[in-house]
C-alpha positions as CSV (number, residue, x, y, z in Angstrom):
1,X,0.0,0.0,0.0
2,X,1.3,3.4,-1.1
3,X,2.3,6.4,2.0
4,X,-0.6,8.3,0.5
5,X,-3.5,5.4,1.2
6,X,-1.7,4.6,4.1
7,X,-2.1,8.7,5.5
8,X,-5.6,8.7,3.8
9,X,-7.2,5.4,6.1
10,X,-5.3,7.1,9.2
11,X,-7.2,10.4,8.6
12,X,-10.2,8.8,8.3
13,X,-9.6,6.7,12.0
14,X,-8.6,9.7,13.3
15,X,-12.3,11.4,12.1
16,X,-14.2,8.6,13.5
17,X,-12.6,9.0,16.7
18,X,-12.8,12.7,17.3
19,X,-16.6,12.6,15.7
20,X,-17.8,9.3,18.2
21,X,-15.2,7.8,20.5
22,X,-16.3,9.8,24.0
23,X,-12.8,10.3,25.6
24,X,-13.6,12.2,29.0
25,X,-14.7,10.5,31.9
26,X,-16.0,11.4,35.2
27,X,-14.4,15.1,35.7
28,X,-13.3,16.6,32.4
29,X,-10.2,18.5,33.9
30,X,-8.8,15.4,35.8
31,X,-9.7,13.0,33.3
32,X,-6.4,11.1,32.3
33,X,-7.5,11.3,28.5
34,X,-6.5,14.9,28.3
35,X,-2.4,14.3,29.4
36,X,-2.6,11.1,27.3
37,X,-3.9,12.5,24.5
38,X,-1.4,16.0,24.8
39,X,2.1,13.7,25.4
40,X,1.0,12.0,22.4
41,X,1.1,15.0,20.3
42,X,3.9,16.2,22.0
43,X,6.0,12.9,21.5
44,X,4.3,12.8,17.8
45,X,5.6,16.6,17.3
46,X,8.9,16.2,18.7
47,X,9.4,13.0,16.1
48,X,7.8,15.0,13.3
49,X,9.8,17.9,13.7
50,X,12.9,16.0,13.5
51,X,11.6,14.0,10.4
52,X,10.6,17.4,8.9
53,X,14.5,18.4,9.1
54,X,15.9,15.4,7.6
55,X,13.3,15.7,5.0
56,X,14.6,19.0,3.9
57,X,18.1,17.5,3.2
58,X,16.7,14.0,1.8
59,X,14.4,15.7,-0.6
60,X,16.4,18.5,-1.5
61,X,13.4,21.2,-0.3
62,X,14.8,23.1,2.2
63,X,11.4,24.7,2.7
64,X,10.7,21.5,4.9
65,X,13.0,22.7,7.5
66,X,10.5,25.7,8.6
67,X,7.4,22.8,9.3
68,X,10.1,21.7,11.6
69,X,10.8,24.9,13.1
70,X,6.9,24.9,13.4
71,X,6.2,21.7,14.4
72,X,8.7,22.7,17.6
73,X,6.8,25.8,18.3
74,X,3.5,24.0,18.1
75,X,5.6,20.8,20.6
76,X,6.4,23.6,22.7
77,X,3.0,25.2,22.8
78,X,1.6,21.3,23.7
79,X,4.1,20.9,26.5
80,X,2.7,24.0,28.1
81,X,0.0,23.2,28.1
82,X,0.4,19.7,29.3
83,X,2.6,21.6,32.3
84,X,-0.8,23.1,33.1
85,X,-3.4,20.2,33.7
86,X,-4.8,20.5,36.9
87,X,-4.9,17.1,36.8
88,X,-0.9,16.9,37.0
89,X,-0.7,20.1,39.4
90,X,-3.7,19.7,41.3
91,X,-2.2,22.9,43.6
92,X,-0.9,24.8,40.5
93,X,2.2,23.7,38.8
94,X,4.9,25.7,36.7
95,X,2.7,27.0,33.9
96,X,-0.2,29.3,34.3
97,X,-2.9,27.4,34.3
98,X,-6.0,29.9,33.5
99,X,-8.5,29.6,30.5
100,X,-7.1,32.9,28.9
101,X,-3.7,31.5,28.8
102,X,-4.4,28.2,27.5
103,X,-6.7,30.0,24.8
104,X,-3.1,32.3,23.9
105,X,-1.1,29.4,24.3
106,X,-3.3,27.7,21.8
107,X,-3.6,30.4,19.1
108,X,0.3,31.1,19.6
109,X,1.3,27.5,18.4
110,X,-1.6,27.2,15.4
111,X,-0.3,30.7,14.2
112,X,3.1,29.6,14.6
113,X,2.3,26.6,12.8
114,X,0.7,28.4,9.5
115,X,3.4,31.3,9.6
116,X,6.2,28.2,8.7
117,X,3.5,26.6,6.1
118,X,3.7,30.1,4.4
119,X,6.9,30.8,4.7
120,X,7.8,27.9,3.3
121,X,5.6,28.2,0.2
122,X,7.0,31.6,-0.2
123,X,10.8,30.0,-0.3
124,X,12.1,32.8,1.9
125,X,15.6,31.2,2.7
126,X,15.7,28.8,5.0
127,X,19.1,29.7,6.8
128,X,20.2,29.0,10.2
129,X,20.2,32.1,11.3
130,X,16.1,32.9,10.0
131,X,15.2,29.6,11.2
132,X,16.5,30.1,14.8
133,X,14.9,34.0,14.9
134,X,11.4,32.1,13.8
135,X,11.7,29.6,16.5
136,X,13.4,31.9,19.2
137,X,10.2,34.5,18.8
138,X,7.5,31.8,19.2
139,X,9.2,30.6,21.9
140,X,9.6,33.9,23.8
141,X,5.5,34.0,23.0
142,X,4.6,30.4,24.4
143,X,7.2,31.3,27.4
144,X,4.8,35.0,27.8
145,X,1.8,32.9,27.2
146,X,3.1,30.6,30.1
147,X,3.5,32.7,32.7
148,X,1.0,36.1,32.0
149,X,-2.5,35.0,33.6
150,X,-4.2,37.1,30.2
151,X,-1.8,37.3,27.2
152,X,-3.6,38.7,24.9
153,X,-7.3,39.9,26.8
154,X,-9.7,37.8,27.8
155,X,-10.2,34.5,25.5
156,X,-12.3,32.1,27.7
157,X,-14.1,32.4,30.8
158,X,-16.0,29.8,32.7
159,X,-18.9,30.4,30.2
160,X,-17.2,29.6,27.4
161,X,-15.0,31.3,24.6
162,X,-15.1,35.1,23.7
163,X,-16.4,36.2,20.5
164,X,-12.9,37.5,20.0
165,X,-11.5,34.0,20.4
166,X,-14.0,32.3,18.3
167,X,-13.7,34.9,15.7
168,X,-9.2,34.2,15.7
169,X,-9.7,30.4,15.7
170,X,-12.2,30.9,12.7
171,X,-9.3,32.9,11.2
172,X,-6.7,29.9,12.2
173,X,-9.3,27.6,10.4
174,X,-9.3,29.0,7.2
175,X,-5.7,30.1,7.0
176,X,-4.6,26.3,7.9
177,X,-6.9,24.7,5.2
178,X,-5.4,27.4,2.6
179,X,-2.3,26.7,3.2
180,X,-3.3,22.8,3.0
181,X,-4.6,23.7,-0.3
182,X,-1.9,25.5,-1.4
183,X,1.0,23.2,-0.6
184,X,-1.4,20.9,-2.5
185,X,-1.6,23.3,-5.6
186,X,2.0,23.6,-5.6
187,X,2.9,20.4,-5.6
188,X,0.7,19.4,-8.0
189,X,1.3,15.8,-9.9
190,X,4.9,15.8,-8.3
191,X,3.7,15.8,-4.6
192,X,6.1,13.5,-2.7
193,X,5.4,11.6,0.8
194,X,6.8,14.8,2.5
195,X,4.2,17.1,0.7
196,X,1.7,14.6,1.6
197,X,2.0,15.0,5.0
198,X,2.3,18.7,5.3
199,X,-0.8,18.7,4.0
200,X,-1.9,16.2,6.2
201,X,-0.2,18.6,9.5
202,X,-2.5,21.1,7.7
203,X,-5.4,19.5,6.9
204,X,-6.0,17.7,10.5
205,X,-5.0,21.4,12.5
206,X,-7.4,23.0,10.6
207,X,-10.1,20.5,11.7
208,X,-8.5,20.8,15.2
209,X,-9.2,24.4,15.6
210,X,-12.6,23.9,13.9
211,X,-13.6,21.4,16.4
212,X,-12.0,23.9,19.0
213,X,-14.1,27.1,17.8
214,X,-17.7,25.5,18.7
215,X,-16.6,23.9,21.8
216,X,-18.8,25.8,24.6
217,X,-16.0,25.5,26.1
218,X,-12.1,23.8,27.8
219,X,-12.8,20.4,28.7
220,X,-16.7,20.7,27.3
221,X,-18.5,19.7,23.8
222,X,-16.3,19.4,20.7
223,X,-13.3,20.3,22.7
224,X,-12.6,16.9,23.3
225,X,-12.8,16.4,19.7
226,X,-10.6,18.9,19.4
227,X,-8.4,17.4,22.0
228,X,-8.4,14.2,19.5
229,X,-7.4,15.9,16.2
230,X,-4.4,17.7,18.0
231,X,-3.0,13.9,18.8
232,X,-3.9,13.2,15.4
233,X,-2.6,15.6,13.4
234,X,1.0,14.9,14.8
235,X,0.9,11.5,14.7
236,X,-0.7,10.7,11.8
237,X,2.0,12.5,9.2
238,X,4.8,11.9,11.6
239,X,4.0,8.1,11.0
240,X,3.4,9.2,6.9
241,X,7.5,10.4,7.6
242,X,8.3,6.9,9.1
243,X,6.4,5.2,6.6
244,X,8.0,7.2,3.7
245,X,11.7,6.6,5.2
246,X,11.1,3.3,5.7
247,X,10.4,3.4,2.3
248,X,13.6,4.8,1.5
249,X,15.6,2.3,3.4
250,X,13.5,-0.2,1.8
251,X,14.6,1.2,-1.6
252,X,18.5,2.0,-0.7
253,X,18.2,-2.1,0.3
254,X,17.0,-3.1,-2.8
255,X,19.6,-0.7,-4.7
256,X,22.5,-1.9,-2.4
257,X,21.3,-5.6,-3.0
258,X,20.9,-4.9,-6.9
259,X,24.3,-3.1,-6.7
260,X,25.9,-5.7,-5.5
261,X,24.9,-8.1,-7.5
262,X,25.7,-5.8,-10.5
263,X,29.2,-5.6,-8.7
264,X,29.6,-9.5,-8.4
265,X,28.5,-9.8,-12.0
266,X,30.7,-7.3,-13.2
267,X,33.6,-9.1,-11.1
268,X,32.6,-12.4,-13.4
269,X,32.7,-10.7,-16.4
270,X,36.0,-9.1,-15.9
271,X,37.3,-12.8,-14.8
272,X,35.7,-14.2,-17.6
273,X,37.4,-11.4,-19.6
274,X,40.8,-11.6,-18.1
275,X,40.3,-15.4,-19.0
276,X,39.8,-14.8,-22.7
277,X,42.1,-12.1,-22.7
278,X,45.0,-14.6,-21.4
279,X,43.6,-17.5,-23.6
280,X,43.7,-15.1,-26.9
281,X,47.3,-13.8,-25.8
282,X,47.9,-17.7,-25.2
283,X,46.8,-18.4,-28.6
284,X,48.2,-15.4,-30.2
285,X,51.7,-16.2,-29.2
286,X,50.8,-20.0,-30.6
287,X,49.8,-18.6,-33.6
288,X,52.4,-16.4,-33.9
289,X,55.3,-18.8,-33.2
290,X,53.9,-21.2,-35.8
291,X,53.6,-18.8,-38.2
292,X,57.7,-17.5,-37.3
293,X,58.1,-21.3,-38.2
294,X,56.8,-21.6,-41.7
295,X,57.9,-17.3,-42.2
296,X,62.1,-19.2,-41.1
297,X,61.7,-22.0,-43.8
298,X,59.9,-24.9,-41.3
299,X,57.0,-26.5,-43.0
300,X,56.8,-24.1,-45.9
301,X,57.1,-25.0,-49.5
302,X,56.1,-23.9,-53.0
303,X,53.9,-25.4,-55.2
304,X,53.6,-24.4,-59.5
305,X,51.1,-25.0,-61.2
306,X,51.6,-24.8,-65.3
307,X,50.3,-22.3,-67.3
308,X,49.4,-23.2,-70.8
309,X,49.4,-22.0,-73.9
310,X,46.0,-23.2,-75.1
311,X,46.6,-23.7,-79.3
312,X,50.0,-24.9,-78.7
313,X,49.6,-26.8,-75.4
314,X,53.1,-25.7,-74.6
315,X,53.6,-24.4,-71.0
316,X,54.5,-20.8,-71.1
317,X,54.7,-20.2,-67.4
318,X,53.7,-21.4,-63.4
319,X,52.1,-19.8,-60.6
320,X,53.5,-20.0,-57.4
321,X,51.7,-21.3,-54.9
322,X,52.2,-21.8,-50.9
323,X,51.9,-24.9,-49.3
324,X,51.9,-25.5,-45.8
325,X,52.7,-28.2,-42.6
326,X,52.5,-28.4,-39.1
327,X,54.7,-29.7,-37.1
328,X,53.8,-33.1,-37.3
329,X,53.5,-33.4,-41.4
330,X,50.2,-33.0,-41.4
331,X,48.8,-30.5,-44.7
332,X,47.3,-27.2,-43.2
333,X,44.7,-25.3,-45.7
334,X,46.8,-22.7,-47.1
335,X,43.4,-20.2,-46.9
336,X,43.9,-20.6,-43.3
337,X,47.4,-20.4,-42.7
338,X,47.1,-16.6,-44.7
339,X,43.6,-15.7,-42.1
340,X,45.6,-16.5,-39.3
341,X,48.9,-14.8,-40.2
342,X,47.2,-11.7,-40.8
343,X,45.2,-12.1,-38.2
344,X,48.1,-11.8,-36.0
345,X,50.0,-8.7,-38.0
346,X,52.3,-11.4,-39.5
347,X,50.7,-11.5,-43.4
348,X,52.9,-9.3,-45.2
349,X,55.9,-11.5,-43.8
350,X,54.2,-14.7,-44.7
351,X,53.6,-13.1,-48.4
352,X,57.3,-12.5,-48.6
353,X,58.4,-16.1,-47.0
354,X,56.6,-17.6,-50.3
355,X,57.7,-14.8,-52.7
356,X,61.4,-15.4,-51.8
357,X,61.2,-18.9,-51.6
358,X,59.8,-18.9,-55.4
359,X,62.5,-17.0,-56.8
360,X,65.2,-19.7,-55.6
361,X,63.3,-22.4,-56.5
362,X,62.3,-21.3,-59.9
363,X,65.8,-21.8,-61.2
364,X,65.7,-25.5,-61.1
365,X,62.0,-26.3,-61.2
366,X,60.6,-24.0,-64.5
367,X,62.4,-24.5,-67.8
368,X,63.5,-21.7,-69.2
369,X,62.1,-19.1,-71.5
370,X,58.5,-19.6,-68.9
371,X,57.5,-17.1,-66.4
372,X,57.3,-17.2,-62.5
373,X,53.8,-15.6,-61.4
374,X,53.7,-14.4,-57.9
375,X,50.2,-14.0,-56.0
376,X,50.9,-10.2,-54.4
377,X,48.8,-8.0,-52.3
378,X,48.2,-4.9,-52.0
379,X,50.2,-4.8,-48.3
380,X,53.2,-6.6,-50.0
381,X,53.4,-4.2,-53.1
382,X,54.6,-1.6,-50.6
383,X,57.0,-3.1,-49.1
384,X,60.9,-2.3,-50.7
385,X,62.1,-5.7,-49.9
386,X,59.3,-6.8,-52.9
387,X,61.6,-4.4,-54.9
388,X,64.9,-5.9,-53.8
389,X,64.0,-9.5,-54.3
390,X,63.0,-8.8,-57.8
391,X,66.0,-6.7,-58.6
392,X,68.4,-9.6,-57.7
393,X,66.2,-12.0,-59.9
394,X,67.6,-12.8,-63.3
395,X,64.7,-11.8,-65.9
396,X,66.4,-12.8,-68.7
397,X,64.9,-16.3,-69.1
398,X,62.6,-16.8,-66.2
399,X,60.3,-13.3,-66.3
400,X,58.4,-12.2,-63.1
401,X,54.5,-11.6,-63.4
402,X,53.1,-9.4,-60.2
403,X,49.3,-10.9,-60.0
404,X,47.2,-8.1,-57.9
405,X,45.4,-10.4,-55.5
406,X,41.9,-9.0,-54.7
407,X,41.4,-10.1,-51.2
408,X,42.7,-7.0,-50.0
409,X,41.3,-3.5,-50.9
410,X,43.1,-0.4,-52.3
411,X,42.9,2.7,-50.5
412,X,45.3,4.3,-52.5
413,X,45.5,3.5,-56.4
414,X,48.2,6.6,-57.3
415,X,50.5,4.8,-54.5
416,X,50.2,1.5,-56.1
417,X,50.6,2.8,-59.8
418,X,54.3,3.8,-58.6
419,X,54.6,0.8,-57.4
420,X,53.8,-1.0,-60.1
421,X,55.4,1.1,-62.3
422,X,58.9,0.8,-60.4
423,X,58.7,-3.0,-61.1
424,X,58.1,-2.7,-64.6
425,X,61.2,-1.1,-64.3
426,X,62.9,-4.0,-63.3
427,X,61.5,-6.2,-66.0
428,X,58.1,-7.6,-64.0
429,X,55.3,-7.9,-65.9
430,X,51.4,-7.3,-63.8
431,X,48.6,-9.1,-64.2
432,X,44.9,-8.5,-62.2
433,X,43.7,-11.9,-60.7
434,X,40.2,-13.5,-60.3
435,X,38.7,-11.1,-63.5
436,X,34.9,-11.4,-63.3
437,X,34.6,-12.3,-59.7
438,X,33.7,-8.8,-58.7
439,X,34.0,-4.9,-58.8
440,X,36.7,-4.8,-57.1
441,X,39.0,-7.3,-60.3
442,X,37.4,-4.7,-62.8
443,X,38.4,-1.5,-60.9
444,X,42.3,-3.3,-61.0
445,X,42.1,-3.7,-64.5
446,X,41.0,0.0,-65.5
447,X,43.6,1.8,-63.3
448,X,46.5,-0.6,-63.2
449,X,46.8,-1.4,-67.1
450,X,47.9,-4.8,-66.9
451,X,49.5,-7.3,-69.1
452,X,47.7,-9.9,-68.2
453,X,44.2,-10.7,-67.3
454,X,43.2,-14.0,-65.4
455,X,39.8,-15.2,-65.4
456,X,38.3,-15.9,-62.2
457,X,37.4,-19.5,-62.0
458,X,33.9,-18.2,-61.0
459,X,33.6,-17.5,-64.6
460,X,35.2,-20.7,-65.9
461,X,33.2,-22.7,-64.1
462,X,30.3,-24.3,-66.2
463,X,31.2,-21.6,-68.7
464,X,30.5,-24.3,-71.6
465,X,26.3,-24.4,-70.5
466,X,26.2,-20.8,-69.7
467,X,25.4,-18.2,-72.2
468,X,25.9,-15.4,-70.1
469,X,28.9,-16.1,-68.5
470,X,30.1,-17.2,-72.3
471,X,29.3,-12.9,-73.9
472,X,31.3,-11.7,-70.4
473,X,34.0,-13.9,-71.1
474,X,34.1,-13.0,-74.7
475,X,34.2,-9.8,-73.3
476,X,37.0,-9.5,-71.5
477,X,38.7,-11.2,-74.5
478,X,38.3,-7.6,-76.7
479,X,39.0,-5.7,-74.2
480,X,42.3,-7.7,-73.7
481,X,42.7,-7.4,-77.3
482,X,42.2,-3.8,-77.3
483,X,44.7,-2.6,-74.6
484,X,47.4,-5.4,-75.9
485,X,47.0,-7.5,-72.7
486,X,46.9,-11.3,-72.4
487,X,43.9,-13.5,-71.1
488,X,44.5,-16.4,-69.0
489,X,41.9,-19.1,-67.5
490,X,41.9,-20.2,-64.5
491,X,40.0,-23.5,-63.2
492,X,40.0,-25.0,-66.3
493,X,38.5,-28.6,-65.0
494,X,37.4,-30.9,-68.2
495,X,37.5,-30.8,-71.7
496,X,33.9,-29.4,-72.7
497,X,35.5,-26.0,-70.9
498,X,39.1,-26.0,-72.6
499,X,36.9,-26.4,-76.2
500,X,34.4,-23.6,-75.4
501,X,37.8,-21.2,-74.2
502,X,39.5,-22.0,-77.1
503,X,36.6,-21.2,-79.2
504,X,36.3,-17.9,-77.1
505,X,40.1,-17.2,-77.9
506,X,41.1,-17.1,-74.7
507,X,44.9,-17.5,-75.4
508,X,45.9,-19.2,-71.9
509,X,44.3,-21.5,-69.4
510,X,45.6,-23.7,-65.7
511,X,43.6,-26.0,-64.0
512,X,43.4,-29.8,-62.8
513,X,42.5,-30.8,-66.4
514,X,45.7,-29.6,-67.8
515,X,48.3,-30.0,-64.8
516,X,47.8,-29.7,-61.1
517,X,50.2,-27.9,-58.9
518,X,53.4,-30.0,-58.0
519,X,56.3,-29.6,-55.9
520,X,58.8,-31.2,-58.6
521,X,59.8,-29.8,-61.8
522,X,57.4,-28.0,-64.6
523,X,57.1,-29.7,-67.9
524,X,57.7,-27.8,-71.3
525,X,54.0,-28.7,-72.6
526,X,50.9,-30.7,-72.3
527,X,51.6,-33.8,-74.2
528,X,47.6,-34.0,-74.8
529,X,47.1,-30.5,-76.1
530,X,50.7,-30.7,-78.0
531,X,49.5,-34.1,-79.8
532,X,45.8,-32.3,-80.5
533,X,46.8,-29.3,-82.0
């Protein structure tokens, strides 16, 4: 149940009480229901002056801290009055004890209590110093109240309350249920447990000092339900207070509880994450040392594949490429082996392993008079020691072809012109790979001006039943023709391919139907295609 239900069903006990429950009994003034009921309030005031105060800082409304202040003057204007009972001081006690004091004592504290409602709604500052000059003066009135036998004229006589009194408690009434309403207004859809009971403090005091104007009298009539509302209206909101910091606590548990399991999460997820972290630096440095192995000559070795003249059948060249072993022997993909060395910043030096382990084997693997091609990426074309490596290779009868790999992109297309252009310089031919695959191979092809293009095996593939890939194919061959470039097949996998290429005149062709890749020497020709032609 909310604070607000909670203060409602209270203010409706407290009703049925003052409005039914008879509380005197035998002699009004030494019935025990009248200290009971005023060290109630005064315990009840005390609390809710105090919750008032730490409301002000909890809420952030230091407007709260005048209720407290007049809370106190209203606890103080109780305790006099309590002081006073004949029924404590049956021979007179410390306070004065006549009606007209009581009656000043009683308008002192209500006045008191609306002067902090409004200055609180007008937000004058709320400063030590103004809060302890509000206090100190209705405390210097309750203290006149408690010791001048007619304060402020004559209130209340044994026949009951002056006009004059009446007329000021009417005032009281209508001041206290405006301020009620106000603090309402002003609070308005945002009204917190705090604003709920200030208007509560309000609400019941005005009801008080309406029950208090038609009494006939102290200790007569609708006095004692008087006497009931001024228990009430303390209690009731300074239980809201409890209620609401209860509340609070209840809500700082459930944060601290949810916190902390937030913070013993989090601990698991950085463990978790220090965990991976170690196992990826644990399989980063695996990586890493087995790709230093193959990068130093362990488990690395180069495989050419024959590329053929296709009229002729003789083998005008090979391309170069990587094989790769574990430790134990055992083949690894060579797809994989290039993922994982890049993965790991070591590509570019796994490129250049295989480049420079082409160039010495080329000598005694590749007749002369037939090219070397090198599979090169973008990364590796920057790199001087590409440069070197072909400037101490012998072009005379084993030419270099540069084949632009597409796997990588190009940011910079004027950089790799130079490039390109300083290998030319050093007798290296360029072709653009995997033609027809993509954008990317056609983009190559208009800004590098190669020698060579290389169908993509894409293309090849089924290129004998395809139309389509047939006209792009034929193409390319124009093109080629056009710009004085050579076109070479790749994948070329049965016959009923190799006769539709031919037919297309595409001058060169590799693939399993012609001669796989093999780690021994390169033939001079394709006995089958020499013997057809």
């Amino acid at each position: 149940m909310s604070v607000t239900m909670r203060l409602l069903a209270a203010c409706a006990v407290t009703a049925v009480v003052a409005a039914f429950v008879p509380l005197a009994g035998g002699d009004g003034e030494s019935s025990a229901a009248v200290p009971a009921c005023l060290t109630v309030a005064i315990i009840c005031a005390a609390l809710m002056s105090h919750l008032l105060y730490s409301s002000s800082k909890t809420l952030e409304n230091r407007c709260m801290a005048w209720l407290s202040v007049g809370t106190t003057i209203a606890m103080l204007g109780l305790l006099t009055s309590l002081f006073a009972l004949p029924s404590l001081f049956p021979d007179g006690g410390p306070i004065n004890g006549s009606e007209d004091a009581a009656a000043a004592r009683y308008l002192i504290w209500h006045v008191g209590l609306i002067a902090a409602g409004v200055l609180a709604l007008l937000r004058v500052k709320a400063s030590l110093r103004n809060l302890l000059i509000f206090g100190g003066l209705g405390a210097l009135l309750l203290a006149w109240a408690a010791v001048a036998s007619s304060p402020l004229g004559d209130l209340a006589s044994g026949d009951g309350f002056s006009p004059t009194m009446r007329t000021l408690v009417g005032l009281i009434v209508l001041a206290q249920a405006g301020v009620a309403v106000a603090w309402w207004r002003r609070a308005g859809g945002a009204m917190n447990w705090g604003d709920m009971c200030i208007v509560v403090l309000m609400g019941l005091s005005a009801l008080d000092a309406f029950a208090y104007m038609w009494a006939s009298g102290l200790f007569e009539g609708s006095w004692w339900a008087s006497l009931a509302l001024r228990a009430g209206q303390f209690a009731i909101p300074s239980v809201g207070l409890l209620i609401g910091f209860i509340a609070v606590a209840e809500k700082l548990r459930e944060f601290e509880d949810e916190l902390a399991a937030n913070l013993v999460a989090e601990r698991e997820k950085a463990r978790a994450h220090e965990e991976r972290v170690s196992l990826d630096a644990e399989r980063r440095e695996r990586v890493q040392a087995r790709m230093q192995r193959m990068i130093d000559g362990f488990g690395l070795d180069v495989a050419f594949q024959p590329i053929v003249d296709l009229a002729s059948g003789q083998v005008v060249g090979a391309e170069a490429l990587a094989r790769f072993k574990d430790a134990d022997g055992n083949a690894i993909p060579t797809e994989r082996c290039f993922l994982d060395a890049h993965a790991v910043d070591m590509g570019v030096e796994l490129e250049l392993a295989v480049i420079r382990l082409a160039l010495r084997c080329q000598e005694h693997r590749l007749p002369k008079g037939r090219y070397l091609a090198l599979n090169v990426s973008p990364a590796v074309l920057e790199q001087d020691e590409l440069a070197f490596a072909i400037a101490r290779h012998d072009n005379t009868h084993r030419p270099i072809v540069i084949e632009i790999t597409e796997h990588q992109p190009v940011e910079d297309y004027v950089a790799l012109s130079a490039q390109l252009d300083r290998l030319r310089d050093l007798g290296a031919r360029v072709a653009v790979d995997d033609v027809g695959s993509g954008f990317a191979s056609f983009r190559h092809v208009t800004r590098v001006n190669p020698d060579i293009l290389k169908l993509d095996r894409t293309l090849v593939c089924g290129i004998d039943d395809d139309p389509v890939r047939q006209s792009l194919a034929s193409a390319i061959v124009a093109f080629a023709k056009d710009v004085g470039a050579t076109v070479v097949s790749e994948g070329i996998e049965n016959e009923s391919e190799l006769c539709c290429l031919k037919g297309l005149s595409v001058g060169c062709g590799q693939g399993f139907y012609l001669a796989r890749p093999n780690l021994g020497t390169v033939d001079a020709e394709v006995s089958e295609l020499v013997a057809a032609a």
